[in-house]
N, C-alpha and C positions, 0 to 999 in steps of 0.2 A: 711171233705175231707182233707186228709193230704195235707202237700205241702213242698217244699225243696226251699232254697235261692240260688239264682244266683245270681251272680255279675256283669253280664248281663240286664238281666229281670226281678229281685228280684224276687218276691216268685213266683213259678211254681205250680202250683196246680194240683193233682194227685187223679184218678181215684181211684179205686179199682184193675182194669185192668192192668193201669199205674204200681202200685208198686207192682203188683204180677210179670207183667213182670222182674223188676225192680232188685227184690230180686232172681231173678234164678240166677245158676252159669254163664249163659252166658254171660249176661249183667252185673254181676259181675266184669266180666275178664275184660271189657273194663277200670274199673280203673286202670287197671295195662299196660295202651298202651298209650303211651302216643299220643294224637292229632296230633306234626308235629315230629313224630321221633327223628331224630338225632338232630332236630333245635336251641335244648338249649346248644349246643356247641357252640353257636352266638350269638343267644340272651337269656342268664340264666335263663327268667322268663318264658320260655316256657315251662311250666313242665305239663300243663295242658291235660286233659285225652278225651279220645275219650266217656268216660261216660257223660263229663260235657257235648260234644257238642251234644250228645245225646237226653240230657234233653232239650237241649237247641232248638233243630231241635223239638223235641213234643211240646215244646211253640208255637213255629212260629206255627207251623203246628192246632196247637188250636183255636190258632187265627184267622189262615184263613178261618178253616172250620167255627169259629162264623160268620165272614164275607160272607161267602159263601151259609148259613145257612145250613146245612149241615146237616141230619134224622141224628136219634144215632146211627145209622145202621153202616150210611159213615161215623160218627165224630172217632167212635171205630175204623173204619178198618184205617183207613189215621192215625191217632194217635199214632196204632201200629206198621205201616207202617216207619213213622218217627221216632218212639222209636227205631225199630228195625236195621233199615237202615244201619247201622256199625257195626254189631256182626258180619260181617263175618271176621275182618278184621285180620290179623293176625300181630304177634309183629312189634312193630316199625310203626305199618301203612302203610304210602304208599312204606316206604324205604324197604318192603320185597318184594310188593306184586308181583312184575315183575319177579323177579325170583321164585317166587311159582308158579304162574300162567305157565312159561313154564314146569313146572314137573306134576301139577293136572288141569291145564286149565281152572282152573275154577276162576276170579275174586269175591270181597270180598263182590258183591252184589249177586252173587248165593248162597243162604242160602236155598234153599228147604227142604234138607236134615236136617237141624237144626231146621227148623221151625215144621218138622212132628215129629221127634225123638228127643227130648231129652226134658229138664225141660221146656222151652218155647214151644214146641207142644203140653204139658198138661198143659198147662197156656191156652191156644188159644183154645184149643179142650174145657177146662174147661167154656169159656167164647164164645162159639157158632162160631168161626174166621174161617175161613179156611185159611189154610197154602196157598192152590196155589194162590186165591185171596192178599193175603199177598204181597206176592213175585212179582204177576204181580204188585202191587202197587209200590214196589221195586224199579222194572225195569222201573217204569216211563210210563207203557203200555199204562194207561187209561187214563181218563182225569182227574182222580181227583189223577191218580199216579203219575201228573207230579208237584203236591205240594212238592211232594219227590223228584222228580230225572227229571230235565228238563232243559232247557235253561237257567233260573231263576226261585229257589226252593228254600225251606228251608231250604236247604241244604247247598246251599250259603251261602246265609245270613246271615246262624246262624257261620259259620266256618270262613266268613271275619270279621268279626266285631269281635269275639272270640280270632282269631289267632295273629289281632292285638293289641287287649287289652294285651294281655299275654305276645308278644315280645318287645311292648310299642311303635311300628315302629304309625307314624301316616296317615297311608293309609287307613286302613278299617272302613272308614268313610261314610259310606252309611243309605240312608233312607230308612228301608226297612217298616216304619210302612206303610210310603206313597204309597208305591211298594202294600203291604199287600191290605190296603182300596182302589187300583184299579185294583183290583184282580179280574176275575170273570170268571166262565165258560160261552162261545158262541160255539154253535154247535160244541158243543164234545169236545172242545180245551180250554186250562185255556190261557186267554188271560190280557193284560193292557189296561186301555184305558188310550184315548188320557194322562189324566192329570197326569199321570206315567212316562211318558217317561223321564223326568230328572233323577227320584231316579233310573230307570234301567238303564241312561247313567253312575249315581254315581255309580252303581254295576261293571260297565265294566272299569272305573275308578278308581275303587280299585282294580279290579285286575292283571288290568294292572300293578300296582305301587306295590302289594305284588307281583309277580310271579319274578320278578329277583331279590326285595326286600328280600324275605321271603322262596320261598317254592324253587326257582333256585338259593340261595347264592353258593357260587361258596364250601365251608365248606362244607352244607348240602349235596351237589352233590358229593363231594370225601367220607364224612363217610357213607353214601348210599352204592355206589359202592362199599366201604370196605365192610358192613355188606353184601353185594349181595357176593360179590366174596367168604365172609367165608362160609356160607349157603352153596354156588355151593360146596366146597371144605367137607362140611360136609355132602354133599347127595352122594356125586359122590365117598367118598370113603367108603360109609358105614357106616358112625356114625351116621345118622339122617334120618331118614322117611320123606317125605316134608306133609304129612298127620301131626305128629305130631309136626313138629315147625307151621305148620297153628293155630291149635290151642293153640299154647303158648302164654303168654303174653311178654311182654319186659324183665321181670324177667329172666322168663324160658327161653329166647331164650339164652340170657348171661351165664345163667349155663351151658346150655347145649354145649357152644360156649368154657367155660372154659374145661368143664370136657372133650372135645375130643383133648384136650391138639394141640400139633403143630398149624400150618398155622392159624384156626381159634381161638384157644385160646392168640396168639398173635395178633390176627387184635380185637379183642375184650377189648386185653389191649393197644395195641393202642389207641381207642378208648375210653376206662376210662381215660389214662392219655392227653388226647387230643396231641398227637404224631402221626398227620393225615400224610396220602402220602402230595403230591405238587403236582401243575400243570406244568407238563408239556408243556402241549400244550393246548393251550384256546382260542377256536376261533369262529368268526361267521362263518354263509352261505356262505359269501361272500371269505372267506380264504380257503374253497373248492373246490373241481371239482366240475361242473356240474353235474355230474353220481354219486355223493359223496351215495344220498343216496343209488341205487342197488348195492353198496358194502354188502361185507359178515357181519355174526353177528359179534356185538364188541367182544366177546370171540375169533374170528379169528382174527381177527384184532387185538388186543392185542398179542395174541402169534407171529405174521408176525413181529409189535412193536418188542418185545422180542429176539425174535429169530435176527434180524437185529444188535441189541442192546448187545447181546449175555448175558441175564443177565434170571433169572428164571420168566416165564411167570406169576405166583402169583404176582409179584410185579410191572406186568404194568397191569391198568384197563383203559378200556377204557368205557367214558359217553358219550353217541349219543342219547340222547333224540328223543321224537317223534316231529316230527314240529309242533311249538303252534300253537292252533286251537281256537278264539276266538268264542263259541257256542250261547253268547247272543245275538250275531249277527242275530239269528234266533229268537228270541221272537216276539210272536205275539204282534200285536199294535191294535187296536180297536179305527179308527180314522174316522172320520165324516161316523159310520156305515160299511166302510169296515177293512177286517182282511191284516196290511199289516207287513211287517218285518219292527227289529228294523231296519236294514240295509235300509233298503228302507229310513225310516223316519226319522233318524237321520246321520248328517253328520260327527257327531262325531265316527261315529263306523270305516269308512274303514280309518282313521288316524290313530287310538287304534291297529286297526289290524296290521296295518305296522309296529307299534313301537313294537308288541306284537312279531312277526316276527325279529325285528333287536336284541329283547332280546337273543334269542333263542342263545345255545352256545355248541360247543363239545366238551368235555377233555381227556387230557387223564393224568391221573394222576400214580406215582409213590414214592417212596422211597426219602427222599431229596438226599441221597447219589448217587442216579441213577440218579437225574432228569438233568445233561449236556448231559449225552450217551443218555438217553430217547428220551429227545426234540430232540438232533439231530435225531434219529432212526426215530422217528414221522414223520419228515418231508421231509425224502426221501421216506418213506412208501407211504404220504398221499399224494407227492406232494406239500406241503405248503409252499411258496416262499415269504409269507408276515410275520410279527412280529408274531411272536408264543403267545404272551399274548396280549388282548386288553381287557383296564379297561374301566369300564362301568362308567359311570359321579358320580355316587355315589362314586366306586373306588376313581376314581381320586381325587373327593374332600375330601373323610379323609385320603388322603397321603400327603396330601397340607398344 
């Protein structure tokens, strides 16, 4: 049985199934995307690929099933399920997918169409699989789909402990062998019992501490927004299909960013030579209206920005995140025989929630040369009467 080294979970031991998948072009491409996007603009050593954590989510996912004792039937489909799980995802990872997702609606876990047509549907067709089974697995549907995609999955686990090795930040310190070994299915639902519940409080724990850390650095959030806004600039004027930048890789998106020359071959060199916009305006919940969220898309909002500002609407973006949603708050607990939430049975959760809550932050970022008109513009716009920047304690302490 072959097998491939991680510097994670050393050697990975691989099917037949495994390295047929392995070897299509699809699962290919994910060497060329990298895991947190833009992130190595902050922390350098993040150069690691959405393939490693691929490998990486079919370990966990191996594991659990030996724990779970799993027929070969399930071990194959959860396996591929896990293998599978991020071929949808398109360049840069998550820093495209929001703006793909408005032009083809579809998110990077919808892969039906890739699982029946192309080199991996004669991988799976080859090997007895069915594609829809697959994808309900995906989606986290079943009970054994939610090894992939649920409140606490391998999907976690393998992407925090990963993301932190790579950036060297020391948050993604979690137990998940422990998580793994009190793992089990109860009436239809993958549940923890009782003696788990530390290593899933250690889950929520780290992600509390990477999310403003890691994946919300205020960096990541502005060359985001950059590669979103050249995209929009490259579908909306005709130089790009949002069909084929899905499936490019970080490579191909770059070229394709160069060769349609203006607005997006400039945010692009930007971006190589790290000559990011600023923050303008950076602010919590608390520095908004009440109604802040039933305001229009930030693409309006940006332009109202601009337009105020009197300066070209390309060069104000605004970042309005979704309100963080702390979801392991929902994991099943299996404590003296009944099924009850982590929330219930730990009192650590609605703390995490609040602090998860005051991370949360809105930009609007700009040009350094724009960024006095900007901020001011911003804050007759939005109404914002308090300090237009507030540093987060990490901030604060490497300014000190």
């Amino acid at each position: 049985m072959p097998s491939i080294s991680d510097p994670l979970h050393g050697y990975i031991k691989l099917g037949e199934l495994a390295e047929n998948l392995i070897d299509t072009p699809q699962m290919q491409r994910l060497r060329w995307i990298k895991q947190l996007g833009l992130a190595n603009l902050v922390y350098p050593g993040a150069n690691h690929t959405r393939f490693e954590h691929s490998l990486g989510a079919f370990y966990l996912a191996s594991s659990l099933a030996d724990r779970l004792k799993l027929n070969e039937p399930e071990r194959a489909e959860i396996q591929t399920a896990a293998l599978l799980h991020d071929v949808g995802h398109g360049p840069f990872s998550h820093a495209t997918e929001s703006i793909l997702f408005t032009y083809l609606r579809l998110n990077h876990e919808n892969v039906i169409d890739l699982l029946r047509n192309s080199e991996v549907g004669d991988v799976l067709n080859d090997h007895g699989l069915d594609p829809r089974r697959i994808q309900r697995l995906i989606f986290g549907e079943t009970a054994l789909g939610q090894i992939v995609n649920s409140e606490i999955d391998v999907d976690r686990m393998d992407y925090l402990i990963r993301d932190a090795h790579y950036t060297g930040v020391a948050y993604g310190v979690i137990d998940y062998k422990r998580l793994i070994e009190t793992m089990k299915v109860c009436n239809g639902q993958l549940v923890i019992e009782e003696g788990g519940i530390h290593a899933a409080e250690s889950m929520l724990i780290s992600r509390l501490l990477m999310y403003p850390t890691v994946y919300f650095h205020h960096v990541s959030r502005i060359s985001q927004s950059m590669v979103k806004s050249g995209i929009r600039n490259l579908v909306e004027s005709g130089e790009a299909n949002p069909r084929d930048l899905k499936l490019m890789d970080d490579l191909g998106l770059v070229n394709a960013m160069y060769l349609a020359g203006g607005y997006p071959a400039e945010i692009i060199e930007r971006i190589k030579l790290r000559r990011l916009f600023k923050r303008a305006i950076y602010v919590g919940q608390e520095s908004l209206d009440s109604d802040f969220p039933a305001r229009e898309r930030s693409d309006r909002i940006a332009e109202e920005i601009a337009e105020e500002a009197n300066i070209d609407p390309l060069y104000v973006l605004v970042d309005n995140p979704r309100s963080p949603h702390i979801a392991e708050g929902n994991v099943a607990i299996k404590i003296n025989g009944e099924i009850k939430t982590l929330r219930e049975v730990s009192p650590l959760v609605a703390i995490m929630e609040n602090a998860h809550l005051a991370a949360w932050r809105f930009g609007v970022y700009t040009t350094e040369e724009n960024r006095g008109i900007v901020t001011k513009a911003a804050k007759r716009c939005l109404n914002i009467g308090k300090r237009a920047i507030q540093h987060t304690f990490e901030e604060m302490a490497s300014n000190s």
